[in-house]
DOKOL-590517 format. One record per residue (C-alpha): residue in one letter; chain; x negated, y negated, z. Coordinates in steps of 0.25 Angstrom, whole numbers, plus 5000, padded with zeros to 4 digits. Layout:
<atoms>
<type = A, mol = A, east = X, north = Y, up = Z>;
...
</atoms>
This chain:
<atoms>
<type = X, mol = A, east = 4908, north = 5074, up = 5030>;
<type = X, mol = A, east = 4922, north = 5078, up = 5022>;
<type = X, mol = A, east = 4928, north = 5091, up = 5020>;
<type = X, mol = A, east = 4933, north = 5093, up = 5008>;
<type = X, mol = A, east = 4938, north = 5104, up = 4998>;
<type = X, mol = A, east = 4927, north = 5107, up = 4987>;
<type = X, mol = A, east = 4927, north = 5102, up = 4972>;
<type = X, mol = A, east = 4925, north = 5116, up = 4968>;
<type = X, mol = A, east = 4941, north = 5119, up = 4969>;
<type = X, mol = A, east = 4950, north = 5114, up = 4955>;
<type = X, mol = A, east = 4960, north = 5111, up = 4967>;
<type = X, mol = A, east = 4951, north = 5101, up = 4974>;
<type = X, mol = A, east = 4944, north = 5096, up = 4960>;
<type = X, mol = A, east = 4957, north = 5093, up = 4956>;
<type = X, mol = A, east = 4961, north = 5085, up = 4970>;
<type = X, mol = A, east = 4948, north = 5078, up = 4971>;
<type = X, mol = A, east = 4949, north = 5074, up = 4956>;
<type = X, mol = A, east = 4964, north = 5075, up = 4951>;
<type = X, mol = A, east = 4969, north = 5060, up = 4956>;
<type = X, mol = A, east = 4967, north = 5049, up = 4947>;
<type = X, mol = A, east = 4959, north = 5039, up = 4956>;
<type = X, mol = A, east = 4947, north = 5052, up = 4958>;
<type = X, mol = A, east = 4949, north = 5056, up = 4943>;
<type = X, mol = A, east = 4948, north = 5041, up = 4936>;
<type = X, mol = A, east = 4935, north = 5039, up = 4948>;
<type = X, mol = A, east = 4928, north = 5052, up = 4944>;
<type = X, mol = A, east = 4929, north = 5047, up = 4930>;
<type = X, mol = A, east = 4925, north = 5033, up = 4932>;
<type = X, mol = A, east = 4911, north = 5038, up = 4938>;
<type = X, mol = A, east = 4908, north = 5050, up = 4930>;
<type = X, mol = A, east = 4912, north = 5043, up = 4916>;
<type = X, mol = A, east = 4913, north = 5030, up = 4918>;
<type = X, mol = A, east = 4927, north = 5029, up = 4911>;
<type = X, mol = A, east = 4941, north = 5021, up = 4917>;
<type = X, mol = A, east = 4951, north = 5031, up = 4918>;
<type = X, mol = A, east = 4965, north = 5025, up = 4918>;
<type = X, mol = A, east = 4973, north = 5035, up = 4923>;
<type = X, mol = A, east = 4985, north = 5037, up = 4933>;
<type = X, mol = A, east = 4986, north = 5054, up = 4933>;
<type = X, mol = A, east = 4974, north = 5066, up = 4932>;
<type = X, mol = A, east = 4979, north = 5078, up = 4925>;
<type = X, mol = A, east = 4978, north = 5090, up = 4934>;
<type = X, mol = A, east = 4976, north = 5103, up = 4926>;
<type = X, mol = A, east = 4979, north = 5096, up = 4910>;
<type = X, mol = A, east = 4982, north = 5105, up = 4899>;
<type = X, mol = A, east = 4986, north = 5103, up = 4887>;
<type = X, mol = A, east = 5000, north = 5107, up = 4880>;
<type = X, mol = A, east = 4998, north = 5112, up = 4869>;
<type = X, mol = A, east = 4984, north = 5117, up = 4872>;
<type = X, mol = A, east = 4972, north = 5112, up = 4864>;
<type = X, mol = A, east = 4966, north = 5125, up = 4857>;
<type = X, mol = A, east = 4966, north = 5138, up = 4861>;
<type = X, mol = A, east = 4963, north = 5138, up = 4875>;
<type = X, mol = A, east = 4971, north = 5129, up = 4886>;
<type = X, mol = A, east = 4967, north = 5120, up = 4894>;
<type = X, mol = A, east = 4967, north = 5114, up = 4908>;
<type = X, mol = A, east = 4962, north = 5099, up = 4913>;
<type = X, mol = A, east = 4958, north = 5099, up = 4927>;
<type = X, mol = A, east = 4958, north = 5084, up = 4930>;
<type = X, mol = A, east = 4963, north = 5076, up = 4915>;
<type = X, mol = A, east = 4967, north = 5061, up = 4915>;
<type = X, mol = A, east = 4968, north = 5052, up = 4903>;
<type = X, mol = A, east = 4968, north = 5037, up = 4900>;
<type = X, mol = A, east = 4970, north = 5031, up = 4887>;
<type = X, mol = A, east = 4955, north = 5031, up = 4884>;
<type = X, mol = A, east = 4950, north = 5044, up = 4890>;
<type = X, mol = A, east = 4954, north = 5059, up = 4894>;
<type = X, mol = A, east = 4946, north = 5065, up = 4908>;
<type = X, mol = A, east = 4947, north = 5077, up = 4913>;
<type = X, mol = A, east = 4940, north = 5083, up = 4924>;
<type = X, mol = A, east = 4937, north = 5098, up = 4924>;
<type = X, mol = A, east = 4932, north = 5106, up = 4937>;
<type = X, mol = A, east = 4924, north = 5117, up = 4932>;
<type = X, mol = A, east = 4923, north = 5132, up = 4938>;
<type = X, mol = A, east = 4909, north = 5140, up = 4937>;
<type = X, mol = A, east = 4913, north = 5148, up = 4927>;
<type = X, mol = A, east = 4918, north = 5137, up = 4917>;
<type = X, mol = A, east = 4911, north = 5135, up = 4905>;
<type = X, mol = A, east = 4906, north = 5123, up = 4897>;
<type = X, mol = A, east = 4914, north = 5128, up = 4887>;
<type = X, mol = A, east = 4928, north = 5128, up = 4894>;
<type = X, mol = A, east = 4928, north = 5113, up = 4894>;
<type = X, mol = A, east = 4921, north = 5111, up = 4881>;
<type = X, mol = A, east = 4933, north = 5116, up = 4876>;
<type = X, mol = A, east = 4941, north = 5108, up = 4886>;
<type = X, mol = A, east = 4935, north = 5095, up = 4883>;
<type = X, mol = A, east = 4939, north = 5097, up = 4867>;
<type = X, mol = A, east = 4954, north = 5102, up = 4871>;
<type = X, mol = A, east = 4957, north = 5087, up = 4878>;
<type = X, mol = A, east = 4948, north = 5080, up = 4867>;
<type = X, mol = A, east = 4957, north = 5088, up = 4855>;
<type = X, mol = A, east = 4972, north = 5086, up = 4863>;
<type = X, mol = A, east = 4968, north = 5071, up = 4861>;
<type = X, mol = A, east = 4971, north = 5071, up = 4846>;
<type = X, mol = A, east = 4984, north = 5072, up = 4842>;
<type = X, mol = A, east = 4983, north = 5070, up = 4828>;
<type = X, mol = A, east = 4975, north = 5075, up = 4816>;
<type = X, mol = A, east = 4978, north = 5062, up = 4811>;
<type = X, mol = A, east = 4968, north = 5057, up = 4821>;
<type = X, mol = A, east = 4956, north = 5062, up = 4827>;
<type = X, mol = A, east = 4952, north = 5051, up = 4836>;
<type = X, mol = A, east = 4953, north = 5056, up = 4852>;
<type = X, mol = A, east = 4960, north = 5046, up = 4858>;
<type = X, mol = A, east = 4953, north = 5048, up = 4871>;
<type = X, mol = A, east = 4941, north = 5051, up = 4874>;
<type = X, mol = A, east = 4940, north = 5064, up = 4883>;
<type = X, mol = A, east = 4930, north = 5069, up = 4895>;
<type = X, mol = A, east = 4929, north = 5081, up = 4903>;
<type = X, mol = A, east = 4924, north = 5080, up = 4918>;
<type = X, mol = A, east = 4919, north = 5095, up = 4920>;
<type = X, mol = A, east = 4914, north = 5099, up = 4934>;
<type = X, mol = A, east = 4907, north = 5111, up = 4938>;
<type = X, mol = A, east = 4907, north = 5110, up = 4952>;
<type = X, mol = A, east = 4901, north = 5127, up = 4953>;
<type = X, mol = A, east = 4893, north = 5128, up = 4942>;
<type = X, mol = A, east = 4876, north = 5122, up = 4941>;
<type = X, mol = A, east = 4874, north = 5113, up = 4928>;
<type = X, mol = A, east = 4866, north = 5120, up = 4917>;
<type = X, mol = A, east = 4857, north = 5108, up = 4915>;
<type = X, mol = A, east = 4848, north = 5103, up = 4925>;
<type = X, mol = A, east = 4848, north = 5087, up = 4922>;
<type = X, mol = A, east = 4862, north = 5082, up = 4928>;
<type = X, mol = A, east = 4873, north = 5091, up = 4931>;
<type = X, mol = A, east = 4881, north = 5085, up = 4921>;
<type = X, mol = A, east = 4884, north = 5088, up = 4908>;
<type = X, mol = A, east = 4888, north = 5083, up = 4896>;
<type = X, mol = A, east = 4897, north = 5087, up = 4884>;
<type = X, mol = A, east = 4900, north = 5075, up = 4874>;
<type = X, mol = A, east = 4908, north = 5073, up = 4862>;
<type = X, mol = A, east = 4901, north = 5060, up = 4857>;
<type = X, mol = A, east = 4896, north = 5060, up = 4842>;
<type = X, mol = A, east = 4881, north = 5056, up = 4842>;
<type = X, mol = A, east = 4871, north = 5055, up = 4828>;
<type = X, mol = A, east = 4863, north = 5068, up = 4827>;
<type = X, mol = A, east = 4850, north = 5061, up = 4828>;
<type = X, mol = A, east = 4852, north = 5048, up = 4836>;
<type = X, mol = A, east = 4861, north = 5053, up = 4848>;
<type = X, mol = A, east = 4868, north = 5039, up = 4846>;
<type = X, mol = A, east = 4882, north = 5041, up = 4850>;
<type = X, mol = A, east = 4892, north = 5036, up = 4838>;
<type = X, mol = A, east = 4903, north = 5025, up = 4844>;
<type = X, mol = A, east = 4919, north = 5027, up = 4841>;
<type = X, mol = A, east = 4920, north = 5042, up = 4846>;
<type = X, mol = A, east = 4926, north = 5047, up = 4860>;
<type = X, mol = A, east = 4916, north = 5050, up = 4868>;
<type = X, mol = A, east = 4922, north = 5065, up = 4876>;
<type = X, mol = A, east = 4912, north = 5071, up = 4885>;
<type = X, mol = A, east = 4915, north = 5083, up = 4892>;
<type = X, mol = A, east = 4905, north = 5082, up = 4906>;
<type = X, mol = A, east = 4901, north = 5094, up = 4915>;
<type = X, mol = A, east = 4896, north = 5090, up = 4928>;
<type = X, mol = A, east = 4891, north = 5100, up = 4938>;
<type = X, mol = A, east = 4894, north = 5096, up = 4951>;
<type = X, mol = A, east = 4883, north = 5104, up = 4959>;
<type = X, mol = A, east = 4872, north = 5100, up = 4949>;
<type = X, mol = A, east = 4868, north = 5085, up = 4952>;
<type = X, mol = A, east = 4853, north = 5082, up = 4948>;
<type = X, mol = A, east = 4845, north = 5069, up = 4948>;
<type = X, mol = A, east = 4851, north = 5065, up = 4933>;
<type = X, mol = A, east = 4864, north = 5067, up = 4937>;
<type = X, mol = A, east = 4872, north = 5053, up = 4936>;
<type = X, mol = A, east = 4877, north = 5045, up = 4948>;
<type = X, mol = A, east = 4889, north = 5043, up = 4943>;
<type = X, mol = A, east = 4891, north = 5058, up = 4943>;
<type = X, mol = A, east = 4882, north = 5063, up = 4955>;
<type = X, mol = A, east = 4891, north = 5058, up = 4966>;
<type = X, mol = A, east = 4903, north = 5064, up = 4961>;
<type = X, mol = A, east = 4897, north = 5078, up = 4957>;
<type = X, mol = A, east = 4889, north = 5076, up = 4972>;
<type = X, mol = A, east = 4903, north = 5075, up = 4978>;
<type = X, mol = A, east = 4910, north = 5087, up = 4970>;
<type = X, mol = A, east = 4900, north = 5096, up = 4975>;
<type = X, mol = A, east = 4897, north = 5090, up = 4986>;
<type = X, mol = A, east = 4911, north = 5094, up = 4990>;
<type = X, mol = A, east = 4909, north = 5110, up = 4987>;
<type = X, mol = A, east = 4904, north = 5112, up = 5001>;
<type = X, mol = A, east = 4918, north = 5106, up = 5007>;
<type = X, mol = A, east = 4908, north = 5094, up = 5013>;
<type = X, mol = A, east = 4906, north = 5080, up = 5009>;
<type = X, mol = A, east = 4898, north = 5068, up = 5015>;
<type = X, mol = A, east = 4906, north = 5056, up = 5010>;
<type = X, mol = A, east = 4894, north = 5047, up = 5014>;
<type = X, mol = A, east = 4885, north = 5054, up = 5004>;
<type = X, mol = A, east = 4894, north = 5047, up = 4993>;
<type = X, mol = A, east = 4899, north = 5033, up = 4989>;
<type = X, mol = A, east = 4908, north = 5034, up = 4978>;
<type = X, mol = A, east = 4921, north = 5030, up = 4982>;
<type = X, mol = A, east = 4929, north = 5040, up = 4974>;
<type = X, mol = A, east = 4921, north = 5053, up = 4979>;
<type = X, mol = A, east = 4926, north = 5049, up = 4992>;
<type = X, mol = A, east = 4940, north = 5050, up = 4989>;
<type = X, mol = A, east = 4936, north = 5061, up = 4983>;
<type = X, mol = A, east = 4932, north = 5067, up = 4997>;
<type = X, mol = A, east = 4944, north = 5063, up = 5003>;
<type = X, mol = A, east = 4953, north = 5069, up = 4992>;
<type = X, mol = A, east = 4947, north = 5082, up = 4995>;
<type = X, mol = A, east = 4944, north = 5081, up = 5008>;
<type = X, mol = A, east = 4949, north = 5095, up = 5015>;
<type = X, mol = A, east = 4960, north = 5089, up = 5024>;
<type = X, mol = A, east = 4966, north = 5085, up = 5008>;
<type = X, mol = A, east = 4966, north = 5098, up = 5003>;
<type = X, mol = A, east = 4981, north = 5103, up = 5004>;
<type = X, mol = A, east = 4984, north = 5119, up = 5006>;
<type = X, mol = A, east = 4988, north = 5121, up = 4992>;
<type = X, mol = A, east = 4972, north = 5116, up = 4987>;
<type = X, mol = A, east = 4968, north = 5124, up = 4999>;
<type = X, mol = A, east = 4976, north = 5136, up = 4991>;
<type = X, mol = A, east = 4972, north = 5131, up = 4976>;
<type = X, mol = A, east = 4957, north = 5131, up = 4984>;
<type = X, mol = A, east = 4957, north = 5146, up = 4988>;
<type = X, mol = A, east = 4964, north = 5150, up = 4975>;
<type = X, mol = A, east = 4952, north = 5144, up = 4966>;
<type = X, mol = A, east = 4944, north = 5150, up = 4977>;
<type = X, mol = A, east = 4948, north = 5164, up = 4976>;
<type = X, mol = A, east = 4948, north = 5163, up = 4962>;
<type = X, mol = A, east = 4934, north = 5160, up = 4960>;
<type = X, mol = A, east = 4930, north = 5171, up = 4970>;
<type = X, mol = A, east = 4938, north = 5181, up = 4961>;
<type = X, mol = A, east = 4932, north = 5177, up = 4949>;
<type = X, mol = A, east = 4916, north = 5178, up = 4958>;
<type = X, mol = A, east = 4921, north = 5191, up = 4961>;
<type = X, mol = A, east = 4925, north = 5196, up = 4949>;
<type = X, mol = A, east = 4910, north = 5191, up = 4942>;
<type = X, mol = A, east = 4904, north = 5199, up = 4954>;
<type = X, mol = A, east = 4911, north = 5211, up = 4951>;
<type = X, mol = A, east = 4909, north = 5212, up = 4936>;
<type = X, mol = A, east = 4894, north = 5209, up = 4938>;
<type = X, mol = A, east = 4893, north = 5222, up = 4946>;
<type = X, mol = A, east = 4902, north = 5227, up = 4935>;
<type = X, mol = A, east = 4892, north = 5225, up = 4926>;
<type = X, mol = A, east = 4881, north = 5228, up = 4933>;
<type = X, mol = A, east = 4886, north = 5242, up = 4938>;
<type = X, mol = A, east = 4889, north = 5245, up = 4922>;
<type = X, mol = A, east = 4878, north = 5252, up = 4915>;
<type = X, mol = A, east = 4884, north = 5249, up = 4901>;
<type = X, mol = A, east = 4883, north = 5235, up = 4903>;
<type = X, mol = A, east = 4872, north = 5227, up = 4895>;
<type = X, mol = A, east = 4869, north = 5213, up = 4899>;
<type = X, mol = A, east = 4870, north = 5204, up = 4888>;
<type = X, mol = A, east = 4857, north = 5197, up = 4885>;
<type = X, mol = A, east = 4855, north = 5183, up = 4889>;
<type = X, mol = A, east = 4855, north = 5179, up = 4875>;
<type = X, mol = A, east = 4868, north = 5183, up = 4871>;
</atoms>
């Protein structure tokens, strides 16, 4: 058994996934793709921003044919939030009215590693960009193929991939500071074990840990407090379900 910090922590996500050999491996298994690249982007933005809102990549690397990034989501992020995301690195692509072919073809990595999947079938879903006829479902050939995938890490049920399931059963797996390295065979989520392994954690993650920590307890707090708000209010109407 290995100690190690949990997946839940940005801090740890980021450690566990932020060097190239872990980042290009990850991708390899879950997407099948080649990356070729020498440095993962920590915290991307954008300058100028793309539309109205900022942005901020967790994890983003880029090679001439593709543009990754890896998201780790919290509880309360939404589907929504990386919807728009996923458009903002698929816009800042184009640099010309002149042309509007992507250059790269763009896919987002989200992980929930809190928060249940809403569909029971395999823990990952699926957003994709790829023109299809109406009535067919055939795919039409010569468009980029972006996907934006969400994959709940605690949600692994029989249709889940194998080229998925070891590395979700590792992420939570991890949660409870406990791994068995012999219940895995894949090389790379060893190293992973090892790259956050407790004895590699440095005091300023440990900080960065108990910072994210208290926040996420302030923000419980807060929820707790106006519920009882709420519920102490007489004036306040419920809003019906279909609303």
């Amino acid at each position: 058994m290995k100690q190690v910090a949990p997946l839940r922590y940005d801090v740890i996500f980021k450690k566990a996934f932020g060097q190239p050999e872990m980042f290009t491996a990850l991708v390899s298994d879950l997407l099948d793709i080649q990356l070729e690249i020498d440095e993962v982007k920590n915290d991307k933005v954008f300058i100028p921003s793309v539309g109205k809102v900022a942005t901020r990549f967790d994890l983003f690397a880029e090679d001439k044919k593709n543009r990754v990034i890896v998201q780790h989501a919290h509880y309360s992020d939404t589907f929504e939030r990386f919807v728009y995301y996923q458009c903002s690195a698929m816009v800042e692509t184009i640099a010309s009215s002149n042309n509007y072919s992507f250059p790269v073809t763009v896919i987002t990595l989200v992980f929930f590693t809190g928060k249940k999947t809403p569909s029971p079938d395999s823990g990952i879903l699926l957003h994709d960009f790829e023109p299809r006829d109406f009535v067919t479902g055939k795919l039409i050939d010569g468009v980029r193929k972006h996907r934006l995938i969400f994959i709940f890490t605690n949600s692994i049920k029989k249709n889940t991939p194998e080229n998925y399931l070891e590395w979700m059963r590792a992420i939570n797996d991890s949660l409870d500071e406990e791994v068995n390295e012999e219940d895995y065979t894949n090389p790379h989520i060893l190293s992973l074990f090892e790259r956050i392994e407790k004895d590699q954690i440095s005091p300023e993650e440990y900080a960065r840990m108990k910072d994210e920590y208290n926040r996420d307890e302030s923000k419980s707090e807060s929820k707790i407090y106006l519920g009882r708000a709420l519920i102490q209010d007489k004036s306040w109407t419920p809003i019906p379900s279909n609303h």
